[in-house]
C-alpha positions as CSV (number, residue, x, y, z in Angstrom):
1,X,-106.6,-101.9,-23.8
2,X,-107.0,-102.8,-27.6
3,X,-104.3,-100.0,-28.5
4,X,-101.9,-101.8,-26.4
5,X,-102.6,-105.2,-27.3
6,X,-102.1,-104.2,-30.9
7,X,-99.5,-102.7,-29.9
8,X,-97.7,-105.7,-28.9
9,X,-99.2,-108.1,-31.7
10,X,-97.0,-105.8,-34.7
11,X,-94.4,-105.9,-32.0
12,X,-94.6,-109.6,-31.5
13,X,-95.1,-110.2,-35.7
14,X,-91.9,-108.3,-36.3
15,X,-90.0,-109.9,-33.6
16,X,-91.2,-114.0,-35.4
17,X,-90.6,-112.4,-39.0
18,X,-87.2,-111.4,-38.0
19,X,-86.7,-114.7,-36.3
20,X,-88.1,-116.8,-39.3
21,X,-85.9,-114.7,-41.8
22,X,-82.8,-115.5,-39.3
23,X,-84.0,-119.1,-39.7
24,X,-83.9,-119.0,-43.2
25,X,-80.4,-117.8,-43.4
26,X,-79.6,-120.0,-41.3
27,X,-81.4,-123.1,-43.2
28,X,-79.5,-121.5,-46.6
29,X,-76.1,-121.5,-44.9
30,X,-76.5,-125.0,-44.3
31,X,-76.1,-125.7,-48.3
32,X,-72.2,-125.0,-48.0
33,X,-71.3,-127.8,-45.7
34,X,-73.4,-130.3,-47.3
35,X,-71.7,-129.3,-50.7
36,X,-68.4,-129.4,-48.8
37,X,-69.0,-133.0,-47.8
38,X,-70.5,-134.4,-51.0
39,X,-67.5,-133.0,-52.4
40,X,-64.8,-134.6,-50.6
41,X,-66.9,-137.6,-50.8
42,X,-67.1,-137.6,-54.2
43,X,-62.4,-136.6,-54.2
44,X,-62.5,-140.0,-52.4
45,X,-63.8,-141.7,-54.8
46,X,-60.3,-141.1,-57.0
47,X,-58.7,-143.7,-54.5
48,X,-57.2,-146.1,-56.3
49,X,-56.6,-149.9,-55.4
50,X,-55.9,-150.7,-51.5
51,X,-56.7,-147.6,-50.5
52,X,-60.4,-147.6,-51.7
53,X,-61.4,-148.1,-47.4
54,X,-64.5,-147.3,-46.0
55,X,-62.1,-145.4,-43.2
56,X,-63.1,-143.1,-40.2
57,X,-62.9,-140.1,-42.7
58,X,-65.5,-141.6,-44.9
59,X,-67.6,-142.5,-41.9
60,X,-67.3,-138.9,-40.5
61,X,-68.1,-137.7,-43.9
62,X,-71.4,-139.7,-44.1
63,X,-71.9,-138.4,-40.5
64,X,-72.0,-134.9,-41.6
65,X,-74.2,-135.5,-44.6
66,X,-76.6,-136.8,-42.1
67,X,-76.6,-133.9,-39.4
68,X,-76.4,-131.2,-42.2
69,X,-79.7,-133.1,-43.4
70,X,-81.2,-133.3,-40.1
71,X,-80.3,-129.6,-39.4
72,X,-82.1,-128.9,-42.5
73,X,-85.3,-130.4,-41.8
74,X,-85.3,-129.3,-38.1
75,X,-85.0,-125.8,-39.5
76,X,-87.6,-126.1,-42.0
77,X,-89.8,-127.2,-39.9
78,X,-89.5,-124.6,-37.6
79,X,-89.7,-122.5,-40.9
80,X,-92.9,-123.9,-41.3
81,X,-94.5,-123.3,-37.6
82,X,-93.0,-119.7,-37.9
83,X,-95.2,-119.6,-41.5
84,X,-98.1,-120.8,-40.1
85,X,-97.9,-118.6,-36.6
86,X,-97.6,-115.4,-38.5
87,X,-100.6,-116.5,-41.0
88,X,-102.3,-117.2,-37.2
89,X,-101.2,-113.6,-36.0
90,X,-101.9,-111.8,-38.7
91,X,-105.6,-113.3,-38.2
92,X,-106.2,-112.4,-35.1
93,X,-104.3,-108.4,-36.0
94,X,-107.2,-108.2,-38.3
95,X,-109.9,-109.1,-35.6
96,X,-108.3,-106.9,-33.1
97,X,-108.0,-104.1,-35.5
98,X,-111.5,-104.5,-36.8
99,X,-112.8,-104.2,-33.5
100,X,-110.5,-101.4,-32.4
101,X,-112.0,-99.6,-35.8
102,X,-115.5,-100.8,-34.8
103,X,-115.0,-98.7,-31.5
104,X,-113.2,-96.0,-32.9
105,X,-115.9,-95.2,-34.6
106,X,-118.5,-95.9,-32.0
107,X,-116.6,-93.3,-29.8
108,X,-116.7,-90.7,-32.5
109,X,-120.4,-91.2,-32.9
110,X,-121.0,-90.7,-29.1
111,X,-118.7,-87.8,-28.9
112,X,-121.1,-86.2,-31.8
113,X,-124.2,-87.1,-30.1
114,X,-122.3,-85.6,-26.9
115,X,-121.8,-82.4,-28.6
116,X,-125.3,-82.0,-29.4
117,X,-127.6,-79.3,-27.7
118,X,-130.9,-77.5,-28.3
119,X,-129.4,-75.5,-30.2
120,X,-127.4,-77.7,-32.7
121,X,-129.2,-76.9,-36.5
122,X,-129.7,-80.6,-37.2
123,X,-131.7,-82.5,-34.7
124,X,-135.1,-83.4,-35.7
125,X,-137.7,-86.0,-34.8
126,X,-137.1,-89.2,-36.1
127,X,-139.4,-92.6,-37.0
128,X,-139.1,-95.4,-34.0
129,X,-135.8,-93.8,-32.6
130,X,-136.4,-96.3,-29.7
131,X,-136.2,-99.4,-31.7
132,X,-133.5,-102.4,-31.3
133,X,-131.6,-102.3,-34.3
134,X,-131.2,-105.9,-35.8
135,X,-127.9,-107.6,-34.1
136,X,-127.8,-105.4,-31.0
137,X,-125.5,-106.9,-28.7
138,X,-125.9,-106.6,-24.6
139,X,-123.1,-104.9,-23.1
140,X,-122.2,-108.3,-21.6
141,X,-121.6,-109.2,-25.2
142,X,-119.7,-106.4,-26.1
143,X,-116.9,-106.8,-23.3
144,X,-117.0,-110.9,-24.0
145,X,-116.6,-109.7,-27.6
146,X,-113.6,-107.5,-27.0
147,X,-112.3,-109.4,-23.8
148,X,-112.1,-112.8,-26.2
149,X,-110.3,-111.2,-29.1
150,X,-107.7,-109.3,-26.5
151,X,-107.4,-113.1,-24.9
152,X,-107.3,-114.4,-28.1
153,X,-104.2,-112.0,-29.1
154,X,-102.4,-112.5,-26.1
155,X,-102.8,-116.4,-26.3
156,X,-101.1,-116.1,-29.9
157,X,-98.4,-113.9,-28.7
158,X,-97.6,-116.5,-26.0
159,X,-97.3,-119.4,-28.6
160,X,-95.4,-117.1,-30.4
161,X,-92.8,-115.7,-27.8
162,X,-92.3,-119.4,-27.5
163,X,-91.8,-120.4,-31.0
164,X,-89.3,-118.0,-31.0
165,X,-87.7,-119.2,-28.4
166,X,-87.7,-123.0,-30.1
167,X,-86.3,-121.2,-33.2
168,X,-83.4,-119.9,-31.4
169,X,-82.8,-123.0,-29.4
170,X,-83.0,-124.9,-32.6
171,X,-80.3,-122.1,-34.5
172,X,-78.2,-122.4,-31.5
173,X,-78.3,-126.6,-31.2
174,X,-77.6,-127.0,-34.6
175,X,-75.0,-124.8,-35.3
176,X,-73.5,-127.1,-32.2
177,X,-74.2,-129.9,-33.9
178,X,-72.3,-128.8,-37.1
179,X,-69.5,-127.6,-35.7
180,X,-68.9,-130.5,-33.7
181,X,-69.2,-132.7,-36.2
182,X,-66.5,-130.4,-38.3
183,X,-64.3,-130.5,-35.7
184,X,-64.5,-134.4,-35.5
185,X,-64.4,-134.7,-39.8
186,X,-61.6,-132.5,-39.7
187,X,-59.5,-134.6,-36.7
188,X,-60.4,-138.0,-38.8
189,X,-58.8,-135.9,-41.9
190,X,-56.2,-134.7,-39.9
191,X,-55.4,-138.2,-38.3
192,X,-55.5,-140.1,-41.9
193,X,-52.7,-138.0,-43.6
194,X,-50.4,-138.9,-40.3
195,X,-51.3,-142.1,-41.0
196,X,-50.8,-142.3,-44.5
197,X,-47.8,-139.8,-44.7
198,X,-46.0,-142.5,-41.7
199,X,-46.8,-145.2,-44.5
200,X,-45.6,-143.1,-47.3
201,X,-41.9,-142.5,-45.5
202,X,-41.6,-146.0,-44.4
203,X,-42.4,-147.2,-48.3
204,X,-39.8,-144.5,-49.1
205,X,-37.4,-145.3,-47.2
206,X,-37.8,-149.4,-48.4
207,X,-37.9,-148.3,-51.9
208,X,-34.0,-146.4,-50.7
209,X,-33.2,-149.6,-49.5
210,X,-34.4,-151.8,-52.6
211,X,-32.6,-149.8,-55.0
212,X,-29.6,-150.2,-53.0
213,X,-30.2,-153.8,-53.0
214,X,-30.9,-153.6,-56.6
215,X,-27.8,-151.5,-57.5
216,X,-25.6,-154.2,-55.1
217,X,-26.6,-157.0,-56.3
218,X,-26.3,-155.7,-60.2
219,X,-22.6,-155.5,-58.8
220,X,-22.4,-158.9,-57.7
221,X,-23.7,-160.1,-61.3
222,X,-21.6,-157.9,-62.6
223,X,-18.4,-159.3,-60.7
224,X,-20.0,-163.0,-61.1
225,X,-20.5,-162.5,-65.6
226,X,-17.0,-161.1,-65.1
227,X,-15.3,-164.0,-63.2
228,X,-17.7,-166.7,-65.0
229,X,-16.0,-165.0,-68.3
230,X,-11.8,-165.6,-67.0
231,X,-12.9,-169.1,-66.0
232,X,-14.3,-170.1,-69.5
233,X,-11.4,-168.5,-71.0
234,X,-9.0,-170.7,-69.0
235,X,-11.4,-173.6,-69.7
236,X,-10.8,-172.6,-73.7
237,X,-7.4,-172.5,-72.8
238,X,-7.5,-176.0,-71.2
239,X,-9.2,-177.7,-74.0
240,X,-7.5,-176.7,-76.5
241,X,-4.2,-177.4,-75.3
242,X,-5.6,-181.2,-74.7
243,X,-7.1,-181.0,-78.1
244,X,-4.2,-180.3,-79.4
245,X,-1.7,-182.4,-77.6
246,X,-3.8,-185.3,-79.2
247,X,-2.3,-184.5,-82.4
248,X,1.4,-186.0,-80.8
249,X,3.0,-189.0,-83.2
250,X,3.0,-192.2,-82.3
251,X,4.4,-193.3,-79.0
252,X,4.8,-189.6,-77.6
253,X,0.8,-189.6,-77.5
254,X,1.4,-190.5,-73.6
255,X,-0.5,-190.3,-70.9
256,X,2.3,-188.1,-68.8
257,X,2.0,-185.3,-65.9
258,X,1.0,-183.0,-68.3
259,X,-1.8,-184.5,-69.6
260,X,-3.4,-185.7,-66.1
261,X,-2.4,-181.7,-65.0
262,X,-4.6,-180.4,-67.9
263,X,-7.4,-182.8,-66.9
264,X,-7.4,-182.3,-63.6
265,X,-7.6,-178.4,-64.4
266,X,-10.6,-179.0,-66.9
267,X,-12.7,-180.9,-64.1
268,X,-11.8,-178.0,-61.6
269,X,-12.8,-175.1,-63.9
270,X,-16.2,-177.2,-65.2
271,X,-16.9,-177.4,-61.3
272,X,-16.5,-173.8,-60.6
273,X,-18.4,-172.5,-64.4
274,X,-20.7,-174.9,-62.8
275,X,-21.0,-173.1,-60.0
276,X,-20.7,-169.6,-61.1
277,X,-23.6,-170.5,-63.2
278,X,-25.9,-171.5,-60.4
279,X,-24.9,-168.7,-58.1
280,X,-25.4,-166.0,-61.4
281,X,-28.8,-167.7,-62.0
282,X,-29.9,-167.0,-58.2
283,X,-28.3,-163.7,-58.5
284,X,-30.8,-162.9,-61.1
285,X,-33.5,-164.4,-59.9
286,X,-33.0,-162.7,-56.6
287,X,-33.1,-159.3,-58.8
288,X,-36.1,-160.2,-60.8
289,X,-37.4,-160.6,-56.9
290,X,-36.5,-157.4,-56.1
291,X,-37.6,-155.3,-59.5
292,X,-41.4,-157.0,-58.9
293,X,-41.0,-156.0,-54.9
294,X,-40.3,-152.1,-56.4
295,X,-42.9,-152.2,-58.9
296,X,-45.0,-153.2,-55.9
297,X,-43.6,-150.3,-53.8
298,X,-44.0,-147.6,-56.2
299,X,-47.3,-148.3,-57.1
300,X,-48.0,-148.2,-53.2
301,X,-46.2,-145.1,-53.4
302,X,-47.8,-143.7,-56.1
303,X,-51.4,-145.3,-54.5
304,X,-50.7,-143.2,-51.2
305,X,-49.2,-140.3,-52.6
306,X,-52.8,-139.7,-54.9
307,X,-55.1,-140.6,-51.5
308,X,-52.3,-137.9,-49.7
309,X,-53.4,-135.3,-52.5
310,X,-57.0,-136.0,-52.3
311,X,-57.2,-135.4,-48.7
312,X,-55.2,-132.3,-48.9
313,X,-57.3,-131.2,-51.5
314,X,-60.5,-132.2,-49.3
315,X,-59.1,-130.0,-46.1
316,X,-58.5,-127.7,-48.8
317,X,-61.6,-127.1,-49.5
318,X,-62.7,-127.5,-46.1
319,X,-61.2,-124.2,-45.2
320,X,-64.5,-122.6,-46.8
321,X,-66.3,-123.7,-43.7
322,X,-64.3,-121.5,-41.4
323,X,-63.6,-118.2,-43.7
324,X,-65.6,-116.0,-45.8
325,X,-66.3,-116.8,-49.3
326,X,-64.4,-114.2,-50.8
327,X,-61.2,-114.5,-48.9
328,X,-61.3,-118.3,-49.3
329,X,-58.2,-119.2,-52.6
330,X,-57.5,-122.7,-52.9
331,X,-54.0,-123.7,-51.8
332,X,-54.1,-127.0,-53.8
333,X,-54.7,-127.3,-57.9
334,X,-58.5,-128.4,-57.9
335,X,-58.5,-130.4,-61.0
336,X,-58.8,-133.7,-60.3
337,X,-58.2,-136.7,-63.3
338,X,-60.9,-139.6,-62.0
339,X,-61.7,-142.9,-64.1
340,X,-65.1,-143.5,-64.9
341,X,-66.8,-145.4,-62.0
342,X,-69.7,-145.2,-60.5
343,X,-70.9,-143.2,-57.8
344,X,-72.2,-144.0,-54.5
345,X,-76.1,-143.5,-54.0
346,X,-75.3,-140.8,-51.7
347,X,-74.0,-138.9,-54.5
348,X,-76.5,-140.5,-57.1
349,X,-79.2,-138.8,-55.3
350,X,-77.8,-135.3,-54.5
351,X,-76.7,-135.0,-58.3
352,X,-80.9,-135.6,-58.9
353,X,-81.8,-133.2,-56.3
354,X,-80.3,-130.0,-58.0
């Protein structure tokens, strides 16, 4: 009865140490997708202007930080009961085995005394042989003894087999839990560089159309400086010959077609000058408009183009979740230029952790 029971207690203290150890490997592997999210939490913070959003990737970012961590304490706790069921096991092993010795060596004692005969050289008379030794037991005793310690055993082995099973549950629900909260960090990544790569063409494709604006209307000042140029010439042309025609003697100084032609031309060419010069003004105000609307555009471009290349980098790096660390080669340049700023208290406190 006791050789079986031990039996099954080193059976049953393997089986929880294997289980605890698989726990254990488990609760280590957990370290890579927390340092996977801290990271790409921390690339985020290399946004720059509009695009510093607390958006769905950053939410499902948080998200993961905060199953990894519960993963980790539910493992280490069950780390802990495995610990403390193994110290209990091992307890009880040493009862068993002590009583197991305890008859062991009882049975060899009454196989000798079995063996003995008239014969046998050493038996002699001895003082008080029918004494009670000091903490004699009553055979009622004895099996209690025995029975309680096999009961004992099998009531550990039974909290045991169900730890186990907790542990494995526990392995199995958060692995689940991981993954699925991967899969849904990874579809917010996924669904953010759509959205930002649709805003990135469509700031393109203005910035197409703005430089052709630009390089048109340059063309219209061009063609405006070039006509407002041939009408001050004519209007040089017009004023002098008036100024000079007031140099005529005497009575020729008349007042005659001529004179009313020139005038006439002089207030038509003041009109359109006049008018050239309004129109070039708007022209070039129109094209200051446009040069602050491309500065604007380009450094949106340039704005979504850096959020574009942190999120690539962050799925990037993500890649380590679902492939071996040996095969794993980044696919985007890691080095990342980021301003001084300061970090979020998410990151605050992981940096004091390690």
């Amino acid at each position: 009865m006791l050789d079986k029971c031990l039996t099954d207690l080193d059976a049953e203290i393997d089986a929880l140490t294997q289980m605890k150890e698989s726990a254990e490997q488990n609760l280590q592997a957990k370290n890579l997708p927390l340092d996977v999210a801290i990271e790409c939490l921390t690339l985020r913070e290399s946004r720059r202007d509009i695009d510093v959003v607390k958006d769905p990737v950053e939410e499902e970012l948080h998200k993961e930080v905060e199953v990894t961590e519960a993963t980790k304490k539910a493992l280490q706790q069950k780390i802990s009961q495995a610990f403390e069921k193994l110290c209990l096991l091992q307890e009880v092993r040493q009862q068993l085995n002590s009583d197991h010795r305890g008859k062991m060596e009882t049975l060899d004692i009454d196989r000798g005394c079995f063996s003995l005969n008239l014969k046998s050289p050493n038996i002699s008379l001895k003082i008080n042989p029918t004494r009670v030794p000091n903490g004699s037991t009553t055979l009622q005793q004895w099996d209690d003894c025995s029975q309680f310690n096999k009961n004992q055993a099998e009531a550990e082995m039974k909290g045991a087999i169900e730890l186990r099973e907790a542990i494995a549950l526990t392995i199995a629900k958060t692995n689940n839990e991981l993954e699925a909260q991967r899969v849904a960090t990874e579809f917010a990544f996924r669904k953010r560089l759509w959205e930002m790569e649709k805003v990135y063409s469509e700031l393109k494709w203005q910035e197409k159309n703005t430089l052709e604006e630009i390089a048109e209307l340059q063309e219209d000042i061009r063609h405006l400086e070039e006509d407002l140029r041939r009408k001050l010439q004519n209007l040089k042309l017009c004023h002098t010959r008036l100024e000079t025609r007031t140099y005529r003697p005497n009575v020729e100084l008349c007042r005659d077609q001529a004179q009313y032609g020139l005038t006439e031309e002089v207030h038509q060419l003041e009109a359109t000058t006049a008018a050239l010069k309004q129109k070039l003004a708007q022209a070039r105000d129109a094209l200051d408009a446009l040069y602050q609307h491309l500065t604007r555009l380009q450094a949106d471009i340039a704005c979504k183009a850096n959020s574009m290349l942190l999120d690539t980098k962050c799925m990037d790096t993500r890649r380590k979740l679902t492939m071996p660390a040996e095969k794993f080669v980044p696919e985007v340049d890691t080095f990342t230029r980021t301003t001084n700023r300061t970090l979020s208290p998410l990151k605050t406190g992981q940096l004091e952790l390690t």
